[in-house]
Backbone as a ProteinNet text record, in pm:
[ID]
protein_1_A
[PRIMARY]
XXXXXXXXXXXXXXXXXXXXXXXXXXXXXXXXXXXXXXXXXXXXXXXXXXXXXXXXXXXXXXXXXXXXXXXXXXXXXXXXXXXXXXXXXXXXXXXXXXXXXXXXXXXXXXXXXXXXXXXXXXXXXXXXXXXXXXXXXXXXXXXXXXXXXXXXXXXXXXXXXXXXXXXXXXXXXXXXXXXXXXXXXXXXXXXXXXXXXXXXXXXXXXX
[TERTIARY]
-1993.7	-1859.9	-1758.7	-1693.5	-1550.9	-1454.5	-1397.6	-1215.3	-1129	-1155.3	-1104.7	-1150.4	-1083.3	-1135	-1084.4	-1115.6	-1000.6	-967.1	-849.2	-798.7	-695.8	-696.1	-569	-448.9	-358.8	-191.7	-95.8	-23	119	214.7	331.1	464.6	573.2	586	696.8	663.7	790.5	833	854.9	815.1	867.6	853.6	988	998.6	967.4	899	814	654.5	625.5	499.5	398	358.7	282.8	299.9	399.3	408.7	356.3	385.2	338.9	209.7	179.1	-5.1	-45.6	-28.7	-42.2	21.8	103.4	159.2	2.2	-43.3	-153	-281.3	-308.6	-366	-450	-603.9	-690.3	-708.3	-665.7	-658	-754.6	-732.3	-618	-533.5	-413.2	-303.4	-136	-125.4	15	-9.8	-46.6	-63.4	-195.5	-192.4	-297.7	-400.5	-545.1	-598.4	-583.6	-565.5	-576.7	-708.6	-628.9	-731.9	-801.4	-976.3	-1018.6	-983.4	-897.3	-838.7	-921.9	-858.4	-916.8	-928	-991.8	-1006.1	-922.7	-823	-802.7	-833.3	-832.8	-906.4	-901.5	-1028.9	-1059.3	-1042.8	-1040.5	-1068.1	-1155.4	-1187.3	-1336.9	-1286.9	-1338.7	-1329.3	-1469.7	-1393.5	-1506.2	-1529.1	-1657.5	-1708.3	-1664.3	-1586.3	-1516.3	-1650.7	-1704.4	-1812	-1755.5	-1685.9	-1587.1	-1435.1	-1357.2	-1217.6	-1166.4	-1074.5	-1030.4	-901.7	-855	-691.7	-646.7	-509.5	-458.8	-305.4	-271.5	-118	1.6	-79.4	52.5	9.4	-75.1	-63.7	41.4	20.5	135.3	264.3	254.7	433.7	492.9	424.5	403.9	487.2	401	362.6	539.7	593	687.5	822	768	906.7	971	900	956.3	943.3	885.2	887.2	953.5	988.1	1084.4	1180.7	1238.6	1299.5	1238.7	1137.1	1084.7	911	875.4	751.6	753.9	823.3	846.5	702.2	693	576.9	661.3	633.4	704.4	659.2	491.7	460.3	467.6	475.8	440.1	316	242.6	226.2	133.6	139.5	101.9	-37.1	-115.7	-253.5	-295.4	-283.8	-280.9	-401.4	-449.3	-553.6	-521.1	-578	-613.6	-720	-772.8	-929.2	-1039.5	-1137.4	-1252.8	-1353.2	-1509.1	-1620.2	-1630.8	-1774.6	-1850.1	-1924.7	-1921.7	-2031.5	-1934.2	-1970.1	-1888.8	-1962.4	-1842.8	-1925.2	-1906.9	-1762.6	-1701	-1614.5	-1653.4	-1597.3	-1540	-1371.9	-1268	-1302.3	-1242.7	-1286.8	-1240.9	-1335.3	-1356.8	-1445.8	-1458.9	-1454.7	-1631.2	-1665	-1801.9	-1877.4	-1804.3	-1900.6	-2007.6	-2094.7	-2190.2	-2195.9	-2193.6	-2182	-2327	-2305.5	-2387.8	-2380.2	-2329.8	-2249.5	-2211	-2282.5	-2180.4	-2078	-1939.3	-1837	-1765.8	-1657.5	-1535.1	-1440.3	-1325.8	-1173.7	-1054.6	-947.1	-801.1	-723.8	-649.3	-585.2	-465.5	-399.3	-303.8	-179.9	-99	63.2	132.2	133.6	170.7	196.9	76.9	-8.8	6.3	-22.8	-70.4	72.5	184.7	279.1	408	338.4	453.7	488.6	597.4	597.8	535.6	531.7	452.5	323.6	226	122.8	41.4	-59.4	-153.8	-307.2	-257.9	-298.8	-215.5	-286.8	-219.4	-114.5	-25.6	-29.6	-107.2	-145.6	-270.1	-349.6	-456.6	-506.9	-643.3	-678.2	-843.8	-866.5	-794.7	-872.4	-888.6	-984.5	-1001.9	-1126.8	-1229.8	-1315.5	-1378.7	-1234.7	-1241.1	-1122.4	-1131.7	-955.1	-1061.4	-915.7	-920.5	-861	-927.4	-864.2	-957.1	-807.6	-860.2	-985.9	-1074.7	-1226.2	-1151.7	-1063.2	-1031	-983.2	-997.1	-953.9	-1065.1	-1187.3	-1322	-1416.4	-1526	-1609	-1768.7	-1849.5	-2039.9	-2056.5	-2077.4	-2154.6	-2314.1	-2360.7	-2548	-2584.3	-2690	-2758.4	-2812	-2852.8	-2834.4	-2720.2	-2617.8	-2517.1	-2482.6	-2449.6	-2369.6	-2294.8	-2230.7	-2078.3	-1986.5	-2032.2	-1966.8	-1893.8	-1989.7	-1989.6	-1832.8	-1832.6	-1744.2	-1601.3	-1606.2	-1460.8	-1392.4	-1355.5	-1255.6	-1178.4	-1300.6	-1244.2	-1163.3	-1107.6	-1017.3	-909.7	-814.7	-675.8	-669.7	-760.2	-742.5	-833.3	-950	-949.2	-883.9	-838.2	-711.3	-627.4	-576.7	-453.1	-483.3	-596	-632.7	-647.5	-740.4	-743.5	-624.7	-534.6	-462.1	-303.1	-357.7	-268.9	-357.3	-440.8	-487.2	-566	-532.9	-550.5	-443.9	-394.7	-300.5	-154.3	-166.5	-26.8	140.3	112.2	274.5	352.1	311.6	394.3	449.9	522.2	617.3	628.1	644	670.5	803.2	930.4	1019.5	1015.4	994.5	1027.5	976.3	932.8	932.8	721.7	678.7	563.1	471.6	362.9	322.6	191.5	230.4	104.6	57.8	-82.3	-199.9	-263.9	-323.2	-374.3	-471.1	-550	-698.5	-738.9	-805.1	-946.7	-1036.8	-1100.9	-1228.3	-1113.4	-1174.7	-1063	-910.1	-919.6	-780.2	-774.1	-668.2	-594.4	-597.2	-625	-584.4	-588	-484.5	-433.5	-438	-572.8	-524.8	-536.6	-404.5	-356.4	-394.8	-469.7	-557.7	-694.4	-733.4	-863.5	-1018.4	-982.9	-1081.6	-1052	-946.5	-983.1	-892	-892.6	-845.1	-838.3	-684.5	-720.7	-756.9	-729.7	-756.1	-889.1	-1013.7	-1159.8	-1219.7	-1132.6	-1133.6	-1139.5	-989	-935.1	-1031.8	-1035.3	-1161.4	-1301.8	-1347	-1467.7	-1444.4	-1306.7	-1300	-1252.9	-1197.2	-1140.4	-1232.6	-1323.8	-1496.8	-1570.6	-1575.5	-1670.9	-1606.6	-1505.6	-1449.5	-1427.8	-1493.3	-1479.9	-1355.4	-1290.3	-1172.5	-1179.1	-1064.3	-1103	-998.4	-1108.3	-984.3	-979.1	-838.8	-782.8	-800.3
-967.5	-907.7	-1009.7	-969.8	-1044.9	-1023.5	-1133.3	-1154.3	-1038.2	-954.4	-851.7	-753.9	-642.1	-487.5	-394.7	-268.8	-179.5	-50.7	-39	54.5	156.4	287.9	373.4	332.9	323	269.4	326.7	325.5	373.8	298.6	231.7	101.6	188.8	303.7	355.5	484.7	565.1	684.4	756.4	911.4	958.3	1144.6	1125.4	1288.6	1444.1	1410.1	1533.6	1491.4	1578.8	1558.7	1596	1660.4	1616.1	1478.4	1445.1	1324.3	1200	1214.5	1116.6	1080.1	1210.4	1191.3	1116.9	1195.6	1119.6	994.2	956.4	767.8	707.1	742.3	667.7	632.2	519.3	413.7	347.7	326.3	306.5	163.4	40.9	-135.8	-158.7	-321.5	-384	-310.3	-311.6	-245.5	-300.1	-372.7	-389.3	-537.4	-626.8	-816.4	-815.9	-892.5	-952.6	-802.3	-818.1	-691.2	-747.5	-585.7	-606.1	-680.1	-793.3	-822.6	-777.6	-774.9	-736.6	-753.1	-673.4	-709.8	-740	-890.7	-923.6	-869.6	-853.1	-801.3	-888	-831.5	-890.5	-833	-913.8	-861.8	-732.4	-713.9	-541.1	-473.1	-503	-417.9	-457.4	-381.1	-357.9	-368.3	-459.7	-404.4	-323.9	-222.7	-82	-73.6	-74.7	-20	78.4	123.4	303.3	359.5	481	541.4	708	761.6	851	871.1	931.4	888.5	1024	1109	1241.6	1219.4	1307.9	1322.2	1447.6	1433.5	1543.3	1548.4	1666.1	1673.8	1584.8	1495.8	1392.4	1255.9	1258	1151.6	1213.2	1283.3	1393	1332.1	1385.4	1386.5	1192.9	1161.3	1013.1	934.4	999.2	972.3	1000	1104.6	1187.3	1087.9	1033.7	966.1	1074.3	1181.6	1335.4	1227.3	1164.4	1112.8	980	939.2	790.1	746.1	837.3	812.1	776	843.8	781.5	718.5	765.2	686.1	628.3	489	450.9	377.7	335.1	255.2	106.8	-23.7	-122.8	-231.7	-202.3	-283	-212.4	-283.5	-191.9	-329.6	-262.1	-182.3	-78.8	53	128.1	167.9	185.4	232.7	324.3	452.9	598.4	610.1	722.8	721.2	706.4	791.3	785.5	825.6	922.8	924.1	913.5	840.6	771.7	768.6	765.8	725.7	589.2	519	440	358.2	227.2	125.9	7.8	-71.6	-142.6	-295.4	-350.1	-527.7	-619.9	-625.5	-735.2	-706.3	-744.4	-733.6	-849.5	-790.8	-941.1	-975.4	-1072.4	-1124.8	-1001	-1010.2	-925.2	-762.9	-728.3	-657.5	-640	-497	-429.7	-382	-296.7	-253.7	-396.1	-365.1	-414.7	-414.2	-478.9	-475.1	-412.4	-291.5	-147	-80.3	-69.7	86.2	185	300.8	413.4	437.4	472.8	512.6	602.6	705.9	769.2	714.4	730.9	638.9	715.7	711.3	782.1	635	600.1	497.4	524.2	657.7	673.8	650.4	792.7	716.1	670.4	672	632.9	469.6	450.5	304.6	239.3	271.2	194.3	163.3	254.1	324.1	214.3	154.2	55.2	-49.1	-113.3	-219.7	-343.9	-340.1	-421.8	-369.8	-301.2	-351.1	-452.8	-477	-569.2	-518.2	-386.5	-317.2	-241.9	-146.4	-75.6	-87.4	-59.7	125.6	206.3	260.7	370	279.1	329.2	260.3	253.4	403.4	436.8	482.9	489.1	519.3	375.4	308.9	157.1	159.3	37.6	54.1	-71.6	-104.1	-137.4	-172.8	-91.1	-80	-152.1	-161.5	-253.3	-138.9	-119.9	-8.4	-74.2	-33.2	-63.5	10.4	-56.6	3.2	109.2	107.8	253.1	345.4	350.5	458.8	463.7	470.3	486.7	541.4	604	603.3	660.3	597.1	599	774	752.2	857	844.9	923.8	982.7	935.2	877	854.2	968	1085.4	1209.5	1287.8	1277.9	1328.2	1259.3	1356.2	1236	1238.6	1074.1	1054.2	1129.2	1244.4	1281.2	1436.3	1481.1	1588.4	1536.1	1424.5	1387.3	1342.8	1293	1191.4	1267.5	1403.7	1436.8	1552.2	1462	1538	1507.4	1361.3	1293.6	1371.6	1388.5	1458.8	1591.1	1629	1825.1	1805.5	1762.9	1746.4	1725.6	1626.9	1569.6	1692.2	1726.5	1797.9	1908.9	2004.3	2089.7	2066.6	1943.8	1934.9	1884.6	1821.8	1808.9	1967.6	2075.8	2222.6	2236.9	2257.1	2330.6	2257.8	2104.4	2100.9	1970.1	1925.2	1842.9	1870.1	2021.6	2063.3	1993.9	1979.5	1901.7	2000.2	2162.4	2237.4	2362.8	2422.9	2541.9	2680.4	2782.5	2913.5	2937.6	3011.9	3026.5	3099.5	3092.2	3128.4	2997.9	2882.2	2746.5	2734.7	2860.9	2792.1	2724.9	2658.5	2540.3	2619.7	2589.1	2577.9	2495.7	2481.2	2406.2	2337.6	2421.7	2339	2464.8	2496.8	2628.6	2591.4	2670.2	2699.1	2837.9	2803.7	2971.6	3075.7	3166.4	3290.8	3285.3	3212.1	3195.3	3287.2	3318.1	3388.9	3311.6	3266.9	3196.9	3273.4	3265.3	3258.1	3192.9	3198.9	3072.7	3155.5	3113.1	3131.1	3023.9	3103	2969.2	2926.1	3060.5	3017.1	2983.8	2980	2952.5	2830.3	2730.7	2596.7	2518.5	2360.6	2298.6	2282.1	2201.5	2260	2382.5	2500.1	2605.9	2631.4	2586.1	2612.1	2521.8	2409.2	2323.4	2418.8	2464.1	2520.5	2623.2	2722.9	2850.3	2734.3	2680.1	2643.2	2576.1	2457.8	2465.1	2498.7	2622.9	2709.5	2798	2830.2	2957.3	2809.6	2729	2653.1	2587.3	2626.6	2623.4	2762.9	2870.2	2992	3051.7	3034.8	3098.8	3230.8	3294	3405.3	3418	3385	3413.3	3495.8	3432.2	3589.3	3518.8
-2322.7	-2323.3	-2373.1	-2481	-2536.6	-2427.9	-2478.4	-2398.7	-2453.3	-2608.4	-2613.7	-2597.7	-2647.1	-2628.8	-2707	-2735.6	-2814.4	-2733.5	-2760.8	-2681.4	-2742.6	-2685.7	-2750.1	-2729.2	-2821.4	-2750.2	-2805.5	-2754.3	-2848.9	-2783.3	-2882.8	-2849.4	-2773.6	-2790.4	-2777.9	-2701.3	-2644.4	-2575.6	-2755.5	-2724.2	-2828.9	-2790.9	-2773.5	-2677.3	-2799.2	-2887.7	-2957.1	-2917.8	-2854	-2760.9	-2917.5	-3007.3	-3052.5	-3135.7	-3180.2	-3236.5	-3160.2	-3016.3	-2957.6	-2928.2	-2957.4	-2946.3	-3073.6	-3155.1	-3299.2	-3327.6	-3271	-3254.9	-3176.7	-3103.1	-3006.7	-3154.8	-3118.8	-3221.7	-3166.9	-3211.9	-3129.9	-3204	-3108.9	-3123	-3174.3	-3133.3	-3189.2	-3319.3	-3249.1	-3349.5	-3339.1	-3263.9	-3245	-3203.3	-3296	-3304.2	-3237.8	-3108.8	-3058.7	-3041.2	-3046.7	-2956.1	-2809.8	-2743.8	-2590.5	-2547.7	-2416	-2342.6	-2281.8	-2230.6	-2120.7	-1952.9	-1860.1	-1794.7	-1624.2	-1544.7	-1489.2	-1362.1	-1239.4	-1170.1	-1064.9	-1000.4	-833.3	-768.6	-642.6	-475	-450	-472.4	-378.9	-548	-646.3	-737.5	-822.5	-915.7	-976.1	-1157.1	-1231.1	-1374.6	-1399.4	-1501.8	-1542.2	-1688.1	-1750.4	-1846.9	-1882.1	-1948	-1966	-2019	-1987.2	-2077.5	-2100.8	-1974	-2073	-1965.8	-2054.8	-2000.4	-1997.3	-1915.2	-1936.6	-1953.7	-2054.2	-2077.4	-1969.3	-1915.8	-1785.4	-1862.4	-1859	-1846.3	-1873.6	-1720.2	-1660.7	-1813.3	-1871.5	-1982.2	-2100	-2098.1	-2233.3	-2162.7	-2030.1	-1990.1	-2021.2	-1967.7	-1977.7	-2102.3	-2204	-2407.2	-2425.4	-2369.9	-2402.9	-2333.7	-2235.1	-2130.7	-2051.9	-2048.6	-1940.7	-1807.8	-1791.1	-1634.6	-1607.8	-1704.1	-1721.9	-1587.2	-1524.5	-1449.5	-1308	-1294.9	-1181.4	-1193.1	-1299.1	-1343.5	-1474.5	-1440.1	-1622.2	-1688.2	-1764.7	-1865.9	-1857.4	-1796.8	-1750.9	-1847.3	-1943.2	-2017.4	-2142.7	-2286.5	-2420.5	-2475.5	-2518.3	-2556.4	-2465.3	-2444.4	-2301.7	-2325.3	-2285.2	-2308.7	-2149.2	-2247.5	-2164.8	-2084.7	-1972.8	-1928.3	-1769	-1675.4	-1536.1	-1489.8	-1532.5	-1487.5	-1601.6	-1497.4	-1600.1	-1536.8	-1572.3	-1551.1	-1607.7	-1527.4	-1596.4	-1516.2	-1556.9	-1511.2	-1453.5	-1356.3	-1296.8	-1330.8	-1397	-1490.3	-1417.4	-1340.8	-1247.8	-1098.6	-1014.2	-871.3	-892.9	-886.5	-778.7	-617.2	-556.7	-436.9	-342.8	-233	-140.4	-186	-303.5	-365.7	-264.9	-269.8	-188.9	-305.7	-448.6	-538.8	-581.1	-661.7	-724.1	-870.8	-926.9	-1094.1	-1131.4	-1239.7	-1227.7	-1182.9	-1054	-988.9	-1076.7	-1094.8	-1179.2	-1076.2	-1109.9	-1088.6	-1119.5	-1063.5	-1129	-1054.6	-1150.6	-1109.1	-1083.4	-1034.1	-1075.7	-1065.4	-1163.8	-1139.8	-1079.8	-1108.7	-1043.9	-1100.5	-1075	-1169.8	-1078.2	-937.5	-870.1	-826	-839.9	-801.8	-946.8	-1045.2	-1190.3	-1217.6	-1168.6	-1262.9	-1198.1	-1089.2	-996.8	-1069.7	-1120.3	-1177.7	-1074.8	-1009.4	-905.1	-880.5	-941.9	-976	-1015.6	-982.3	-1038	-1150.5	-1167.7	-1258.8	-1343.1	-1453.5	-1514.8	-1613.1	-1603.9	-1610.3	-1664.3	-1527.2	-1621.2	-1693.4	-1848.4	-1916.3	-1921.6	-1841.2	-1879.1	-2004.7	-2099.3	-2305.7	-2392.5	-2299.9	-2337.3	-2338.6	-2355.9	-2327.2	-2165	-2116.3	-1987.4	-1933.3	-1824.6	-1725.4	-1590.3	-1481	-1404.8	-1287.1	-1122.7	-1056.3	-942.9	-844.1	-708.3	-667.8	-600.6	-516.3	-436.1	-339.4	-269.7	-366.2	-503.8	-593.7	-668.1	-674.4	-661.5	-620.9	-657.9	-588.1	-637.9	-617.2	-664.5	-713.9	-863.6	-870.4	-860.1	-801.4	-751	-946.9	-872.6	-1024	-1104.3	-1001.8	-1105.8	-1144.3	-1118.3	-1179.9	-1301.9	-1445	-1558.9	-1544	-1592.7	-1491.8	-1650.1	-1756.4	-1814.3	-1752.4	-1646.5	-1518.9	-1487.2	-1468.1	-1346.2	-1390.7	-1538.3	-1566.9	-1551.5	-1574.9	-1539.6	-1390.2	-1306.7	-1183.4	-1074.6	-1066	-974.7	-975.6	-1112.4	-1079	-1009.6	-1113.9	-1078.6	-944.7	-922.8	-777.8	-646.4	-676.2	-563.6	-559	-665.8	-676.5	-554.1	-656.5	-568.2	-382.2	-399.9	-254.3	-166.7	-211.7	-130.7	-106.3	-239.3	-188.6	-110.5	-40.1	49.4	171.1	181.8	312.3	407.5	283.9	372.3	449.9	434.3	489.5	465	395.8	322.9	255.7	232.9	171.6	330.6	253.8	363.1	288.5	366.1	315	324.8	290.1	247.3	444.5	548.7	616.9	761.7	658.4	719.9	745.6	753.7	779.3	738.8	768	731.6	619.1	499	406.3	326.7	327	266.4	399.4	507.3	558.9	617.4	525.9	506.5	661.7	695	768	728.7	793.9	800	786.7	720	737.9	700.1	589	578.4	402.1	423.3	276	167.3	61.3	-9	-166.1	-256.2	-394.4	-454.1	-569.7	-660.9	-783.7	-842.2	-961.4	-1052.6	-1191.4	-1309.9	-1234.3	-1179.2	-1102.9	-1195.3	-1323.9	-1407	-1499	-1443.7	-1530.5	-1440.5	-1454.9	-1414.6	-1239.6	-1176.1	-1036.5	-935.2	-1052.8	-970.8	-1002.9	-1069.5	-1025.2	-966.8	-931	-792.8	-672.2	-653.5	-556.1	-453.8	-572.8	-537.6	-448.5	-503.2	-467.2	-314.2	-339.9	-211.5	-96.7	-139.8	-65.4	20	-71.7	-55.3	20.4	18.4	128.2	225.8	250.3	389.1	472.6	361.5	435.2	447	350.4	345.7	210.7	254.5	177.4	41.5	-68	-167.6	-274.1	-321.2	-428.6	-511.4
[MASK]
+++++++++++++++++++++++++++++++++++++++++++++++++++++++++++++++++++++++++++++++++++++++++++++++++++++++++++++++++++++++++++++++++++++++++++++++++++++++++++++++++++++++++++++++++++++++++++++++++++++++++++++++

């Protein structure tokens, strides 16, 4: 493994969302190529083997979220969820180098200027993400099954069981059991064929 790597990037915000896709330039492209980035405590550098594009990278490309999730480095290299192979554990770190993996780096977490990762930056061919934002894929699963199930996963799972939302008459929704009602709207892609599935194996009844 080189000290570099190549990666998708784009220098700039550029609020015509297809243009901005088409600005993204696969490195070295803007002086130095990107480095391979190093691992600190409790996180893992990853082999990218495949990377999923979501939504929230468009909004990103565009600067729609600038105000509260800005891009703090340029040149930016897009990407939050990823598969792959795990090359290097920082200290304390529990994975094993060869671990298959899937990732969410998180816009939250990546997106902090006080990070020690990121931003974002799974369309590389190695990003850097905390071990608790992780976790072993089964050696029979392909981790091409999997790259893109952290967001729309989470998403889904956390409408329907962490109870953080309300009904217009205060009561508490997203927090399913057996027998419960549930609606999911876009129940055939994305978080809503999350949703259904785990909605139907908790025994809830849905629309």
């Amino acid at each position: 493994m080189s000290g570099t790597m190549k990666a998708w990037q784009c220098e700039r915000y550029n609020t015509c969302g297809p243009l901005a896709v088409k600005e993204l330039t696969l490195g070295p492209c803007f002086g130095e190529p990107p480095s391979v980035p190093t691992p600190s405590e409790g996180q893992a550098l990853v082999k990218v083997h495949f990377a999923a594009a979501d939504p929230m990278d468009f909004n990103l490309l565009t600067g729609a979220y600038r105000q509260r999730f800005s891009i703090h480095h340029w040149p930016y290299t897009p990407g939050f969820d990823a598969a792959g192979e795990v090359v290097k554990v920082g200290p304390g770190g529990k994975l094993q180098a060869g671990d298959r993996v899937v990732l969410c780096l998180g816009i939250e977490e990546s997106c902090d200027k006080h990070a020690s990762f990121g931003p974002a930056g799974a369309f590389a061919e190695y990003c850097v993400c905390p071990e608790s934002q992780m976790v072993k894929v089964p050696e029979e699963v392909e981790l091409s099954d999997v790259a893109g199930l952290p967001l729309a996963g989470l998403t889904a799972y956390q409408a329907l069981f962490t109870g953080r939302g309300s009904s217009t008459k205060g009561e508490v929704l997203g927090d399913i059991s057996e027998n419960s009602k549930v609606l999911v709207l876009g129940g055939n892609h994305g978080p809503g064929h999350l949703a259904v599935q785990m909605a139907k194996m908790k025994g809830a009844h849905v629309i």
